[in-house]
C-alpha positions in Angstrom: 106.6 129.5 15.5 107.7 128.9 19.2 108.3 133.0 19.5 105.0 133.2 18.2 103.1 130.7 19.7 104.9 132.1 23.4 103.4 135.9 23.0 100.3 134.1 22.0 99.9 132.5 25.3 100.6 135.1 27.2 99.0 137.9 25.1 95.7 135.2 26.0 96.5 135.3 29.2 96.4 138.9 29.8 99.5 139.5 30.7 100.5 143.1 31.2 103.8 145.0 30.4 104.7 143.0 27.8 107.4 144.2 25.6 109.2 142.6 22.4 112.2 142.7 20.5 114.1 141.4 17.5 118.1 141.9 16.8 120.0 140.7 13.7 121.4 142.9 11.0 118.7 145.3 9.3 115.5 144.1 7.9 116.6 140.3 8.6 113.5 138.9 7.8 112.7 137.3 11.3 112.7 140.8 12.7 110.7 142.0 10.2 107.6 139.2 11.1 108.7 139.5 14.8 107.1 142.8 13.9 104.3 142.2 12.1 103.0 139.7 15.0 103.7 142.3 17.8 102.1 144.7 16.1 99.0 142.5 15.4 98.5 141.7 18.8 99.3 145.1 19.8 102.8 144.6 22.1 105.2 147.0 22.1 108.3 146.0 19.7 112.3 147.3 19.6 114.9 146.4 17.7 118.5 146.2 17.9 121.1 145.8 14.6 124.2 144.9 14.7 126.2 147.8 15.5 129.4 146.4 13.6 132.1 148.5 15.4 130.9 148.6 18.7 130.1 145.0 18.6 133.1 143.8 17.6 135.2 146.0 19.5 133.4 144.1 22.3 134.1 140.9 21.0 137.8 141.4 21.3 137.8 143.1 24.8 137.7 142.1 28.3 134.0 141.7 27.9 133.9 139.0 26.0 136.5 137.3 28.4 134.4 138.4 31.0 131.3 136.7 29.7 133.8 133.4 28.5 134.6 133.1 32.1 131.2 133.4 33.6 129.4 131.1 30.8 132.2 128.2 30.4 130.9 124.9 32.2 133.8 122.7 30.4 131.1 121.3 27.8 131.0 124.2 25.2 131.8 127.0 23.6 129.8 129.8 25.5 126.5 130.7 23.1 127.0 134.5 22.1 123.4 134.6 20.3 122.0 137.3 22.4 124.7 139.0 24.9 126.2 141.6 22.6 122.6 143.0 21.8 121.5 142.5 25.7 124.8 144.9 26.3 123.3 147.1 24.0 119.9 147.1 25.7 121.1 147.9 28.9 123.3 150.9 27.7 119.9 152.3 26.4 118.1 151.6 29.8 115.7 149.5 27.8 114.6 147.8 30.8 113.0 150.2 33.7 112.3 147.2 35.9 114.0 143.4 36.8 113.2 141.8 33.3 112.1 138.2 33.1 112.9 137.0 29.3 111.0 134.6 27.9 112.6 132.8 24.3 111.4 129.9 22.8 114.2 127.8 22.8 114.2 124.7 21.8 110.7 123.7 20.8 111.6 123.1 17.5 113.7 120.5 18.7 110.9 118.9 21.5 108.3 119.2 18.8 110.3 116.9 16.6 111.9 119.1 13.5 115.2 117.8 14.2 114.5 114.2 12.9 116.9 113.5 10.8 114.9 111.9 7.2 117.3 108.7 6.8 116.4 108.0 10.2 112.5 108.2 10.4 112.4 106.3 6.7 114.3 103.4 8.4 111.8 103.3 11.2 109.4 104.0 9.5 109.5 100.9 7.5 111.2 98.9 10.0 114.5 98.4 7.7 116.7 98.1 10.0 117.5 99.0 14.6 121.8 99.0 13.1 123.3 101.5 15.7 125.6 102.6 13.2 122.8 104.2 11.1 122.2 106.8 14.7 125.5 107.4 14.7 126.4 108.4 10.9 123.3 110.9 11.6 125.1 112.5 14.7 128.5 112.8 12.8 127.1 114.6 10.0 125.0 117.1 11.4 127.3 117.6 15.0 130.6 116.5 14.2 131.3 118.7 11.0 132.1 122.2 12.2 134.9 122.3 10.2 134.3 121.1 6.5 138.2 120.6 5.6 142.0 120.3 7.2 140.8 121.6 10.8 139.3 118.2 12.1 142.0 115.8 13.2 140.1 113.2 14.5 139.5 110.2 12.4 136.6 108.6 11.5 136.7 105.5 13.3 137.9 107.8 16.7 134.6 110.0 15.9 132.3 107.0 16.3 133.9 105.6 19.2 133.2 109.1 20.8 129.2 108.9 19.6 128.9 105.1 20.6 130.1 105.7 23.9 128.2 108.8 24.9 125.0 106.7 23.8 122.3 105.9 26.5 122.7 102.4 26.5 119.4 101.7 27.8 117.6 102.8 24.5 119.9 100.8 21.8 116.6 98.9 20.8 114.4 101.9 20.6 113.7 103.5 17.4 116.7 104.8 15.3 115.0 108.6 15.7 114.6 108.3 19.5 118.1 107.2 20.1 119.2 110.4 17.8 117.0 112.7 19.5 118.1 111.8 23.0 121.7 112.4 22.2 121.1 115.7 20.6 119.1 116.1 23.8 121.8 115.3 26.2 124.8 116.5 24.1 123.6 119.5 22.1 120.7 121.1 23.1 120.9 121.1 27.2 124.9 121.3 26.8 124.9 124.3 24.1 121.3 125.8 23.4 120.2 126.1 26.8 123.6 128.2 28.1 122.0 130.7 25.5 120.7 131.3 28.9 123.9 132.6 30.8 123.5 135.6 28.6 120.8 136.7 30.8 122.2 136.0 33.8 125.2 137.8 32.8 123.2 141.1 33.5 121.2 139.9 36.4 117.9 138.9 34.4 115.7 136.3 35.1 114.5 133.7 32.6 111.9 131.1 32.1 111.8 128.5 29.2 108.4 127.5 28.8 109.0 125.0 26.1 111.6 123.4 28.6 109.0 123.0 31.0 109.4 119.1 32.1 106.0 118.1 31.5 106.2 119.5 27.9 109.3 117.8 27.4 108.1 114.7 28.8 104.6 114.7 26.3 107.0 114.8 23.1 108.3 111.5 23.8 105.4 110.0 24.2 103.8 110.8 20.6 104.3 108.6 17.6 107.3 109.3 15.5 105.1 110.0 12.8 103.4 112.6 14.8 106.2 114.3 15.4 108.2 114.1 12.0 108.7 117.5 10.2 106.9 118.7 13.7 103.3 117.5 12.3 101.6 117.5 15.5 102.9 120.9 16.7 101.9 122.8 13.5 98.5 121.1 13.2 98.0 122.3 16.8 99.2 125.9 16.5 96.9 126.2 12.7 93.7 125.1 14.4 94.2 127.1 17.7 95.4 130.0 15.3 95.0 133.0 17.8 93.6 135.8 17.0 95.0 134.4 13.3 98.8 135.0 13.9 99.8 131.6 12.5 97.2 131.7 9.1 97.1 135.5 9.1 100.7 136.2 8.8 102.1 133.4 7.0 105.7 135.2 5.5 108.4 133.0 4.5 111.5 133.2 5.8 114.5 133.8 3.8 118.0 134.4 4.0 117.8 138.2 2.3 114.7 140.3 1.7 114.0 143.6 -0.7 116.3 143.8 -3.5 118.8 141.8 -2.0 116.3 138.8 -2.2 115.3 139.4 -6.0 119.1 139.9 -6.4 120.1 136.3 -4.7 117.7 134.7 -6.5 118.5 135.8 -9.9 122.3 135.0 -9.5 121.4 131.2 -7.7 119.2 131.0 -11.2 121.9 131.7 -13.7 124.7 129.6 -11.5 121.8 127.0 -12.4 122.8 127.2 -15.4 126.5 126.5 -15.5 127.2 124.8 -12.4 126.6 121.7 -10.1 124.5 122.3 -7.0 127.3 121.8 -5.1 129.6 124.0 -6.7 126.9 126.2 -6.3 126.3 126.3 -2.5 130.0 126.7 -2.1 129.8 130.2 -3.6 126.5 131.2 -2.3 128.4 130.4 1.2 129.8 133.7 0.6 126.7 135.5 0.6 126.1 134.5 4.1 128.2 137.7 5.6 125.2 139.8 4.3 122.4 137.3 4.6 120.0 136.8 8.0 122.9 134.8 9.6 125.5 137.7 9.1 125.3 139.1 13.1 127.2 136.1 13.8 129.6 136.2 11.4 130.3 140.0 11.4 132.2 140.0 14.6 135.2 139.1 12.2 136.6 141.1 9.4 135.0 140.2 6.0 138.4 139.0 4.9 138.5 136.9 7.2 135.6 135.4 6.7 136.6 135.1 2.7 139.4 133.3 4.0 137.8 130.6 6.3 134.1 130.5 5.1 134.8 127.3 2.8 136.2 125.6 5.6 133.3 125.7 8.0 129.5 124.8 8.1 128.5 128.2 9.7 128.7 130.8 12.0 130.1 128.6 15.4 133.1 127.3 13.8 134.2 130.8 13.1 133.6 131.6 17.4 134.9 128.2 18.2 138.1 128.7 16.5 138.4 132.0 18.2 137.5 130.9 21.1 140.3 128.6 21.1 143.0 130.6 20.0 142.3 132.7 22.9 143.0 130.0 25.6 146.0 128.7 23.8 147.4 132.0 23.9 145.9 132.6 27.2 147.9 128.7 28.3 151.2 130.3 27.2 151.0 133.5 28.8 150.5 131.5 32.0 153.1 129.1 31.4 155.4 131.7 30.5 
């Protein structure tokens, strides 16, 4: 919806020379509505797939390093979401003039979608302000990377990391807001955000409308239960509903489309049938090679990924992992 709601605006605005495009592996299903609404309003869409080889010939070549080097501000991992297919773009002279590239990161986190459930019910019904309650939340979704044997910090050292990095001056605000404000801080102006570098890596300019201050600024002041599930945002976008691109086209997205989709489903019905749901998310895991998140898996080997997908929660443990064996070996070569 933020994509969408972006071209809207500045399809309203009468903007000219607008241009769109999608990347992923082939008919990923937010490519394939990317199209539908560029076509609808009548801009000019590309795509780029995931050229396996090429991309992760890349990947293990002085360009990455290259890009490591010029993204790395000592808080994470560099964010490799877009750069490979930018490359890509600029080989095929995509853009004839200075590009600015306009994404629409992170609205869904402004407009409230990352409020954790446990959290809003306890403020909700005013159960309880406990600290500790914030703090499980942030462990669980940002702390788990690694599912088993890679983690070895304990527990107790985890929340002593969380409690600390807390703003201090909103411990008696609402559960949510305190969570919010740390993802904020710690995830999405520390991680998201450098999605940005990948521009800049090729000279581009950028704007993030959705991280405009003074839209930032109105999300915290609307009533947690406004912004729950993001309940204020999409009641906004459906009335507005431009030139009906939010009623009109109205396709789910899923994880595989076609046959593959029919096929996923059918074998998540009869696993159903003879296992736990849990057992049964640990082997659909492995489906995720193929699925819409498989461009950022791809860059490694498929046994590879057989080997380490049970052991972490998606695609960034596999980069952060590599991403640190590379500057340990990169330490001993210099030590040497």
């Amino acid at each position: 919806m933020d994509s969408r709601l972006i071209i809207s605006k500045i399809h309203e605005k009468k903007y000219k020379n607008i241009r769109a495009f999608s990347y992923g592996l082939k008919n990923n299903a937010d490519a394939l509505i990317a199209k539908k609404v560029a076509d609808h309003l009548g801009v000019k869409w590309d795509y780029i797939w995931f050229e396996k080889n090429k991309f992760r010939k890349l990947y293990f070549s002085n360009f990455k390093k290259d890009y490591d080097n010029f993204s790395d501000h000592f808080s994470s991992i560099p964010n490799y979401g877009e750069v490979f297919f930018l490359n890509c773009l600029k080989e095929k002279k995509y853009f004839t003039k200075n590009p600015i590239i306009v994404n629409g990161q992170s609205g869904d986190f402004n407009t409230g979608l990352h409020i954790p459930k446990n959290l809003y019910d306890l403020d909700k019904n005013n159960i309880t302000n406990d600290i500790v309650n914030a703090v499980e939340a942030i462990k669980k979704k940002h702390f788990c990377l690694w599912l088993e044997g890679e983690l070895k910090l304990k527990n107790y050292e985890i929340n002593e990391i969380i409690e600390n990095s807390l703003d201090k001056a909103l411990l008696n605000y609402p559960l949510s807001d305190i969570y919010e404000n740390w993802e904020y801080r710690e995830r999405q102006c520390k991680y998201v955000v450098n999605g940005q570098k990948a521009y800049e890596f090729f000279n581009f300019d950028w704007f993030l409308p959705l991280w405009d201050s003074e839209f930032v600024k109105f999300w915290t002041t609307i009533p947690l239960e406004l912004r729950f599930k993001q309940s204020l945002y999409i009641k906004y976008l459906f009335s507005w509903n431009y030139k009906d691109i939010f009623e009109g086209i109205n396709d789910k997205v899923t994880a595989f489309t076609g046959i593959e989709d029919f096929g996923m489903r059918t074998l998540s019905f009869f696993l159903n049938l003879i296992l736990s749901s849990q057992k049964k998310q640990q082997i659909l895991r492995f489906s995720d090679y193929f699925s819409r998140y498989g461009a950022q898996y791809q860059f490694f080997s498929f046994y590879k990924f057989l080997q380490k997908r049970r052991k972490v929660k998606n695609a960034v443990g596999f980069h952060v992992r590599q991403w640190l064996d590379e500057k340990e070996l990169s330490d001993r070569v210099y030590l040497n």
